[in-house]
C-alpha positions in Angstrom: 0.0 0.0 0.0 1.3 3.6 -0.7 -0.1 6.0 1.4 -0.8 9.4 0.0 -1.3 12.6 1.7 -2.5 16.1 -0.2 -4.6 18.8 0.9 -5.7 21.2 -2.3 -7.9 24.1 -2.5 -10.6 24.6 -4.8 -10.4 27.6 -7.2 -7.1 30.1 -8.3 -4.6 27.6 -6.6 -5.8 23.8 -7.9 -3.5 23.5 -10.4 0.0 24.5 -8.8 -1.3 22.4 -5.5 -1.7 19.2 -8.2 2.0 19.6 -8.3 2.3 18.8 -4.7 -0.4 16.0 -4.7 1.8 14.8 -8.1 5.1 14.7 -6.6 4.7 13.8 -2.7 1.8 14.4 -0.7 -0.5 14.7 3.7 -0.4 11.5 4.5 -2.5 9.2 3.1 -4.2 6.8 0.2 -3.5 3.2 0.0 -3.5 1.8 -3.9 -2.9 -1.5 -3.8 -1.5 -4.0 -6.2 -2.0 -7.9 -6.1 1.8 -9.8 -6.2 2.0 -13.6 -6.3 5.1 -14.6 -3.9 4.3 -18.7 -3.3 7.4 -18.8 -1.0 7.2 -16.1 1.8 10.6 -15.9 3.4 10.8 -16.5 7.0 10.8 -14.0 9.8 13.5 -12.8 11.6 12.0 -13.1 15.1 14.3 -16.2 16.0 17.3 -15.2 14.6 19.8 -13.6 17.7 19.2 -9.8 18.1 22.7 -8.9 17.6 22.6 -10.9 14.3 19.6 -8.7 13.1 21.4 -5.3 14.0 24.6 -6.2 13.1 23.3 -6.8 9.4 21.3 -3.2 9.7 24.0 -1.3 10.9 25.9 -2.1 7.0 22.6 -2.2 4.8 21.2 0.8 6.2 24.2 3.3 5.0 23.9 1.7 1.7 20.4 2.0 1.1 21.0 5.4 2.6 23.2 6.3 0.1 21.7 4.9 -2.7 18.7 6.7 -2.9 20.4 10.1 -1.4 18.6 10.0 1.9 20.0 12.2 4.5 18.9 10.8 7.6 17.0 7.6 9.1 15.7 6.6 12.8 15.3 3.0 12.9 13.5 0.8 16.2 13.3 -3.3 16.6 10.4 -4.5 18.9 10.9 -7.7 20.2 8.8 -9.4 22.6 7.2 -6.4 22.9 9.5 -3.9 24.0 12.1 -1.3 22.2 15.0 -3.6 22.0 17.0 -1.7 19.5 17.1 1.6 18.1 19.7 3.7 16.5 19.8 6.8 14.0 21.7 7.1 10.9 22.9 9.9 8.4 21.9 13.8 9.4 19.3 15.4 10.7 19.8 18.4 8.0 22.2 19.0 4.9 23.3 22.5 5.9 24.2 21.9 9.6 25.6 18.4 9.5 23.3 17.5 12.8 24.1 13.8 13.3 20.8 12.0 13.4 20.2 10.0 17.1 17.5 7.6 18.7 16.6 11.1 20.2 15.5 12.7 17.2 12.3 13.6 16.0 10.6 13.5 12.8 6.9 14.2 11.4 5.1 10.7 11.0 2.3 11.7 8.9 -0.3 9.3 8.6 1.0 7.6 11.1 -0.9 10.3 13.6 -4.2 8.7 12.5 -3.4 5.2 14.3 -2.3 7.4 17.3 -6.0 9.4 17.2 -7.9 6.3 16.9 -6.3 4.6 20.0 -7.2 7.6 21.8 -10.8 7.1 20.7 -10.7 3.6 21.6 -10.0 4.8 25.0 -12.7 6.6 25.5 -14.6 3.8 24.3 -13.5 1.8 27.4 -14.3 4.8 29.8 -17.9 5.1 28.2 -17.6 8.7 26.7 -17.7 7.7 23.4 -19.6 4.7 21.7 -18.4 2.1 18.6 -21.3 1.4 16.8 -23.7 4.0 18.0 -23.9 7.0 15.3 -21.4 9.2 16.2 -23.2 12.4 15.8 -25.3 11.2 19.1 -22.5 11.7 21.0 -21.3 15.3 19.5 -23.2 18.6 20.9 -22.1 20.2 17.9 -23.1 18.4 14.3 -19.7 18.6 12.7 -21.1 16.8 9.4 -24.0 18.4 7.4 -27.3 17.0 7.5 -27.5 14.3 4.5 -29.2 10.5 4.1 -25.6 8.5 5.6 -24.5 11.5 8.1 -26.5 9.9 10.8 -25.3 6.5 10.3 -21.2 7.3 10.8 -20.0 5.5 14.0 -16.6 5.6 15.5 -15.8 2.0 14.1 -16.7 3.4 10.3 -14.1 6.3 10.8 -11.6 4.0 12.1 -11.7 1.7 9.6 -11.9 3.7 7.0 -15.4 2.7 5.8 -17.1 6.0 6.5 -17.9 7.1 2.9 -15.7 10.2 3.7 -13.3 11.5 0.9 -9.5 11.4 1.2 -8.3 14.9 -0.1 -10.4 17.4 0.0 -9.4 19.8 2.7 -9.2 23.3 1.4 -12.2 23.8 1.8 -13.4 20.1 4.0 -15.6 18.0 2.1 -17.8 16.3 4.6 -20.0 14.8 1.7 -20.1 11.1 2.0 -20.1 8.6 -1.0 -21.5 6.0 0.2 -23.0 3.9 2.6 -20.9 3.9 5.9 -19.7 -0.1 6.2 -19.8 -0.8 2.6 -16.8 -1.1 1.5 -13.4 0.9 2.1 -12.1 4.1 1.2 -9.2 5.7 2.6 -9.8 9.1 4.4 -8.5 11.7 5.5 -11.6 14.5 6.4 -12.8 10.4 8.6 -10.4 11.1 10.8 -11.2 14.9 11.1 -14.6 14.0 12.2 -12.8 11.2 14.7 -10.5 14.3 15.9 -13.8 16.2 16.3 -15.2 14.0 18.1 -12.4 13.5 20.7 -12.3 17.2 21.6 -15.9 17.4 21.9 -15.7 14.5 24.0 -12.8 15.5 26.1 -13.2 19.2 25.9 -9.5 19.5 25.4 -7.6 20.3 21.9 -6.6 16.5 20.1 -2.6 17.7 21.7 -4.3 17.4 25.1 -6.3 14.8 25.3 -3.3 12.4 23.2 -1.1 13.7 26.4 -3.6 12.4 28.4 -4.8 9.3 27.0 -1.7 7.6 25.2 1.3 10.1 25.3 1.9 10.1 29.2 0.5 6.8 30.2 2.8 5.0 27.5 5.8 7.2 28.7 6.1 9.0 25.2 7.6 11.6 26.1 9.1 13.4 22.5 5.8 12.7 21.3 3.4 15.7 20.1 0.5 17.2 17.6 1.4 20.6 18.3 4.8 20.9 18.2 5.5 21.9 21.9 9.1 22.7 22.7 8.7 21.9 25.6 7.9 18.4 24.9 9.6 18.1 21.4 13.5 17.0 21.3 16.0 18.2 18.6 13.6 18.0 15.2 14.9 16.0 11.8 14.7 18.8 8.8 12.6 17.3 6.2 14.3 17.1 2.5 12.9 17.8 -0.6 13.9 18.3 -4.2 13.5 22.8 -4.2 11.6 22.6 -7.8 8.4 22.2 -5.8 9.0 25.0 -3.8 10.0 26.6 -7.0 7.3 25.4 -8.9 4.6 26.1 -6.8 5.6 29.7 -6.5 5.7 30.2 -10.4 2.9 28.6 -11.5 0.3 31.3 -9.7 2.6 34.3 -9.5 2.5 33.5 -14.0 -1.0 33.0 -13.9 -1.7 36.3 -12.0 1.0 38.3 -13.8 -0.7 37.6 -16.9 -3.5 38.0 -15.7 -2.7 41.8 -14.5 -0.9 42.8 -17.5 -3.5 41.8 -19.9 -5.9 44.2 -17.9 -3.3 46.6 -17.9 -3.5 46.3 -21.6 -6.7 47.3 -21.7 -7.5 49.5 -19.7 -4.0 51.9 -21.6 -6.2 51.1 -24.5 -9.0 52.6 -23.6 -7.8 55.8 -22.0 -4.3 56.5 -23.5 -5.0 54.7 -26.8 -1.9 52.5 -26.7 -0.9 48.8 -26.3 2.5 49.6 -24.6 3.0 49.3 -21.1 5.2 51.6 -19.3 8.4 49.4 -17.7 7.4 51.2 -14.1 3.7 49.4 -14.8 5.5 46.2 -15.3 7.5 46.3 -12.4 4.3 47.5 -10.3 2.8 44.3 -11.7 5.2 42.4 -11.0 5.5 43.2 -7.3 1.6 42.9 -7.3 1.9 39.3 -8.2 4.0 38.4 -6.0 2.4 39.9 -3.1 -0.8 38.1 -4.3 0.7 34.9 -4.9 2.3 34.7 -1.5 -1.0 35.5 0.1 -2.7 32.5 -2.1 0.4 30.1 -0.8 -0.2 31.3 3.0 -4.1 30.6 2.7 -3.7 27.2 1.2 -0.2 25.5 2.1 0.1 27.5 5.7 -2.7 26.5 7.3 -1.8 22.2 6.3 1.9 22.0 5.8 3.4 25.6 7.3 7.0 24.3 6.5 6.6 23.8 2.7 4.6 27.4 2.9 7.6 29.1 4.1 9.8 27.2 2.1 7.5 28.5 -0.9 8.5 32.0 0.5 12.2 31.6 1.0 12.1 30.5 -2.6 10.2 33.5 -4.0 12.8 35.1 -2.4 15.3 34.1 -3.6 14.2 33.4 -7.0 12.9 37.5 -7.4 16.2 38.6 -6.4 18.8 36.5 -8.0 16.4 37.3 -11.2 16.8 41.1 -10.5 20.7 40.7 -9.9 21.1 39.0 -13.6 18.7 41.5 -15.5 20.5 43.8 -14.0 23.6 42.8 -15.3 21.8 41.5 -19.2 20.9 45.4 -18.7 24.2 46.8 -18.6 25.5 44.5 -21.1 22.9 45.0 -23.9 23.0 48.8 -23.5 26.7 48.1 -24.5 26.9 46.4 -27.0 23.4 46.2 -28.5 21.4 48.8 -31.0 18.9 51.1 -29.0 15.7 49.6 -31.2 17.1 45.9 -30.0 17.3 46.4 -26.3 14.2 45.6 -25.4 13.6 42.5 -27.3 16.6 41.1 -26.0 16.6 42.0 -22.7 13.3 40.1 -23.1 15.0 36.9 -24.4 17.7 37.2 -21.8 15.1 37.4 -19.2 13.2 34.5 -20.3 16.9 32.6 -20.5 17.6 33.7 -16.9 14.2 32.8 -15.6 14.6 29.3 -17.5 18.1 28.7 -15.9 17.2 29.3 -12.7 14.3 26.7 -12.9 16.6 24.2 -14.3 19.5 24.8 -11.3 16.2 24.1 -8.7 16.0 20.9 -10.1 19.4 19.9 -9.8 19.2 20.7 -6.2 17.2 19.6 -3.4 17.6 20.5 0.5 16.3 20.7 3.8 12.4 22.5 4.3 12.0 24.9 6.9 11.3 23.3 10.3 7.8 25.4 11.7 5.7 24.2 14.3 2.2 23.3 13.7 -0.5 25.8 13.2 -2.9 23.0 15.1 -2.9 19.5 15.8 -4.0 17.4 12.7 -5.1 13.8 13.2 -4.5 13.5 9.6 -1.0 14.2 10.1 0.7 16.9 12.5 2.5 14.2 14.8 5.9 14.9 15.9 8.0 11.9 17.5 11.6 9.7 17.5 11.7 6.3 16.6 11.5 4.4 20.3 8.1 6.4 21.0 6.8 5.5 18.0 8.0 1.7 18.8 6.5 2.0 22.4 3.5 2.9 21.0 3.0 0.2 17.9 3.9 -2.3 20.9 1.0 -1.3 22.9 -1.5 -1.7 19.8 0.0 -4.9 19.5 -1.0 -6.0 22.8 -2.9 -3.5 24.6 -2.1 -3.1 28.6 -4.6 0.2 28.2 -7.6 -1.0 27.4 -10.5 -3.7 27.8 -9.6 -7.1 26.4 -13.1 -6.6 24.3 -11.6 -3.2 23.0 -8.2 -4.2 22.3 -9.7 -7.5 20.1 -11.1 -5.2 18.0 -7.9 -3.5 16.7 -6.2 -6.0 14.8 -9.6 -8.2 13.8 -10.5 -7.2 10.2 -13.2 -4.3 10.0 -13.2 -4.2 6.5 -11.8 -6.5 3.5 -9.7 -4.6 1.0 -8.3 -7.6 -1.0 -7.2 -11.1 0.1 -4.4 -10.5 1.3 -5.3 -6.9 3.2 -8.4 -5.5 5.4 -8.2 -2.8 7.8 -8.5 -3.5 11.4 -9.8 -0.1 14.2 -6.8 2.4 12.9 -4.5 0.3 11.4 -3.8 -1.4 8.4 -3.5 -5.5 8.5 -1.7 -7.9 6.0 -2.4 -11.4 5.7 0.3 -14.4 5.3 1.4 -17.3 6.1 3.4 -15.9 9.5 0.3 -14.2 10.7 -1.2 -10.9 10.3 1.0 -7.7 10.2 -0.4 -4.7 11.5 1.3 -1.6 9.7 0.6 2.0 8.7 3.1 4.5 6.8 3.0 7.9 6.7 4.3 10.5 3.6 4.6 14.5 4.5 6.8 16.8 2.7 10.0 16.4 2.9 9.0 12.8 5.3 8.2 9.2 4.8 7.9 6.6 7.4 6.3 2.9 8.2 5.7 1.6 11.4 4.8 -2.5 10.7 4.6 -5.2 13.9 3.1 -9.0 13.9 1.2 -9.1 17.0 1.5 -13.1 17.6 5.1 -12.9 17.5 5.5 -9.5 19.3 8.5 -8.8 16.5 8.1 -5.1 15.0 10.1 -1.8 13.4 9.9 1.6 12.8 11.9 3.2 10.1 11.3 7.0 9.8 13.2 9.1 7.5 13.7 12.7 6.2 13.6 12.5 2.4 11.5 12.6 -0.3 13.2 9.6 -1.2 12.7 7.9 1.5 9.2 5.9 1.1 11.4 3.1 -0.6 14.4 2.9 1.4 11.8 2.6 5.1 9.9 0.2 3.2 13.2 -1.8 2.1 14.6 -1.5 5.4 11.4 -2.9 7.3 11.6 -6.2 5.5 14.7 -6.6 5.8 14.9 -6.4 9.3 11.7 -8.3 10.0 11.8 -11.0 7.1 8.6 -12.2 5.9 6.2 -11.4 3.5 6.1 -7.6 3.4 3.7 -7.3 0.5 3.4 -3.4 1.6 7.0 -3.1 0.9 6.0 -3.3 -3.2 2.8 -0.8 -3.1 
């Protein structure tokens, strides 16, 4: 399964946003892809301990280095508990910070097995229900009245059988497509009504009441939704490819350029009688557009993924005035060796060569995003953490010592079949084969990719997190190689 995670606006900024959903995107769709494998390899879980990291400790560099990731966190669970954990590489390209065990990265949609735990507890303290509609237990309707609204129940959202849609956040789409129970459909705006219905609930932000319910009494303490310094250790810079930045600055600020200068056109037609603009015009334009497209970036990007926002800035920024700097110069150099009537065409062309160039060097180089905290926390994806509290916590869902036997059953017993070999348990994903089921979840974020995969009858887990673009591969790779077996959702 490959989980993907976007959040696009409808209107002006749909298109450059595609680039986003295109290239890495929030956290969250699983497409999945039959494989025949007769012979599943065997798992790992027998073999000594020190056999298992000793082999890690060389493949991991090389993966690493293969696929240009800068850093990787990496935890073993066996017998349920953290027995190994380590970090490789750096936490960011500019200031060499090695990664540790003690660093934290953004896990993505890995926060949405973390929110429906904390549901699940509340389920065992009778505040919130399973199978009754959800809505019953909400003083304020967060869906909008339809036919299925009053039929969603906690176990629906969970499971990801609610009829909710994946992707539409800017603005939320709380229509539902069909029947809740019916069949599956990953989504995101499910668990926004699950986070919804925690706060309610609790009366406490989704920060606070995961403090509360899982965070503290699981000893997690680098764990957080919000970003808390106070609770965060030293953060992993996320690492990205800076044509995306690039791209999704130029794609509006072109749009709305043209846009301006076209009505600036017109409106010297009609008053001066002429089709030339004045270069002061242009230049007002220009600044115009960039004003305007930075707004568009802050009211779409900012509010769901502040880091790539402000990296989006940083790159306008740089972009307008390395541009500036080498018109400046094509300028000075035309004027000198150029006819007057040929100037302006080819400072034109020169411009359009720069502008070209400079798009060209942003793909050649990729680098660390902007580490920001989080505007709120996002059960879809906000979640802060290191490798051994993530590890902690895929051992409690494993084998729950927090809540009811009856509760606990319910998270790895299928909810919802997806194909043979997958369904999707209360939160978490499940694989069928021959060693037993595999609970696992991954999680994709700009500049972040991550899986977290245990087998509860054998107690034998990992969690690989890393801080690349690249890095969906190189965590899945890593995963099967240090737990053996079938790892189907190592190929999605």
């Amino acid at each position: 399964m490959r989980l993907r995670k976007s959040m696009w606006p409808q209107g002006t900024g749909v298109v450059v946003l595609l680039l986003l959903l295109l290239v890495s995107l929030p956290c969250g769709h699983p497409v999945l892809a039959q494989q025949e494998n007769p012979q599943e390899p065997a798992l790992r879980n027998t073999e000594p301990l020190e056999a298992v990291v000793a082999d890690l400790e060389s493949y991991i560099p090389e993966q690493m280095d293969e696929s240009g990731v800068p850093g990787l966190a990496v935890a073993l669970i066996r017998g349920g508990q953290v027995a190994w954990t380590a970090g490789f590489g750096i936490a960011n390209r500019i200031t060499g910070t090695p990664v540790t065990h003690e660093t934290a990265f953004e896990v993505a949609s890995n926060s949405k097995v973390v929110t429906a735990y904390a549901a699940l507890r509340l389920v065992d303290q009778r505040r919130l229900q399973l199978d009754a509609p959800l809505a019953a237990s909400l003083e304020t309707r967060w869906l909008p009245t339809s036919g299925y609204a009053g039929e969603v129940t906690l176990r629906h959202l969970a499971s990801h059988s609610s009829g909710l849609p994946d992707n539409d956040l800017l603005p939320v789409n709380k229509s539902i497509a069909f029947q809740p129970g019916s069949a599956f459909a990953y989504s995101g705006v499910g668990f926004l009504y699950l986070q919804e219905a925690v706060e309610q609930v609790t009366g406490s932000s989704l920060e606070e009441a995961a403090q509360a319910l899982v965070f503290e009494p699981l000893g997690m303490e680098s764990s957080s939704f919000a970003g808390r310094f106070d609770v965060e250790p030293p953060m992993a810079s996320g690492h990205m490819p800076y044509i995306i930045p690039t791209l999704l600055f130029l794609f509006p600020f072109g749009g709305i350029l043209l846009l301006l200068v076209l009505i600036g056109i017109l409106v010297r037609r009609l008053r001066v009688g002429t089709w030339h603009l004045p270069r002061m015009l242009m230049v007002g334009n220009a600044v115009v557009a960039i004003l305007m497209t930075l707004v568009l970036v802050y009211m779409t990007l900012g509010r769901v993924v502040p880091n790539l926002a402000l990296l989006v800035v940083l790159s306008a920024l740089v972009f307008a005035v390395v541009l500036a700097l080498v018109t400046f110069v094509g300028r000075q150099t035309i004027a000198r060796l150029a006819e007057p009537r040929q100037r302006r065409r080819l400072l034109i062309l020169w411009m359009i060569v720069s502008a070209v160039a400079l798009v060209l060097l942003a793909g050649r180089t990729s680098g660390p995003i902007p580490s920001v905290l989080s505007p709120t926390p996002s059960a879809i994806g906000s979640l802060r953490t290191t490798a051994p509290d993530l590890a902690v916590f895929l051992a409690e869902v494993a084998a729950p010592r927090l809540l009811s036997q009856e509760t606990a059953d319910q998270i790895r017993t299928p909810q919802i079949a997806i194909t043979d070999d997958f369904s999707w348990g209360l939160g978490i994903g499940i694989q069928h084969s021959d060693q037993g089921d595999a609970l696992w979840q991954n999680g994709i974020t700009p500049g972040f990719r991550s899986v977290m995969v245990i087998y509860p009858e054998h107690q034998w887990g990992v969690v690989v997190l890393t801080n690349s673009d690249d890095g969906l591969q190189v965590a899945y790779d890593v995963a099967a190689r240090a737990l053996g077996g079938k790892g189907h959702w190592s190929s999605f």
